[in-house]
N, C-alpha and C positions, 0 to 999 in steps of 0.2 A: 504493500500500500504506500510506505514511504517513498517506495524510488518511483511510483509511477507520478506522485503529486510531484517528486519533482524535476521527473522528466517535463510532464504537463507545464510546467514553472518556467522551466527552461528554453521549453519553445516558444512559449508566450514571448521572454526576455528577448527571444532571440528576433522573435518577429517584430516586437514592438520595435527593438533597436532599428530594424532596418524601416521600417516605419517611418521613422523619427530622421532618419538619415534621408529621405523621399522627400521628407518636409523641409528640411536645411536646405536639398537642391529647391525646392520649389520656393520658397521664400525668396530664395538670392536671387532667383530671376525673376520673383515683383518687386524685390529691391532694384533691379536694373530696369525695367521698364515701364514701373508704373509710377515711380518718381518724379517725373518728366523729365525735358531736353533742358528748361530752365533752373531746374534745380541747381543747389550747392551741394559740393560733394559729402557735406555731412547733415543734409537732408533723408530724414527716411521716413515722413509720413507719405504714405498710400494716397494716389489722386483718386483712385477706385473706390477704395473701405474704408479710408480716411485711419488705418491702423498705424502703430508704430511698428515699422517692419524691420528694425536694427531690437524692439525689444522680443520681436516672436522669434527673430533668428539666434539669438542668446539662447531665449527657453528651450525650442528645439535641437541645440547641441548641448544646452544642459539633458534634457531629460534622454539624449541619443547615449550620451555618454554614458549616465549614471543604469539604464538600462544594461548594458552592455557590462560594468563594470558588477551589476547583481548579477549577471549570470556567471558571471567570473569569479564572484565568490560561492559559489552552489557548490555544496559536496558530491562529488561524483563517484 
């Protein structure tokens, strides 16, 4: 029962990570196009969703990481 909860554990980890890594690619290119042409280069609200897109690309390699780094601690 233990190893299969945490196999189950571990795929999840492993899925979300990559998840989470789909999202950093995807962020960084509405960080480059939905900024505009007149932007400054340390502009990153969203002309779209009007989001802070330099705070969701943070979260999303926070949480790609810390993912990645619970599955790296799972006893195998």
């Amino acid at each position: 029962m233990r190893n299969r909860l945490i196999g189950y554990l571990a795929a999840f980890l492993i899925i979300a990570s990559a998840l989470e890594g789909c999202a950093v690619v995807n962020t960084m290119v509405c960080l480059k196009y939905e900024t505009g042409q007149k932007a400054a280069k340390n502009n990153c609200i969203s002309d779209v969703t009007g989001n802070d897109l330099c705070d969701e690309l943070k979260w999303h390699k926070e949480l790609a990481v810390g993912c990645l780094s619970a599955w790296l601690a799972l006893p195998f």
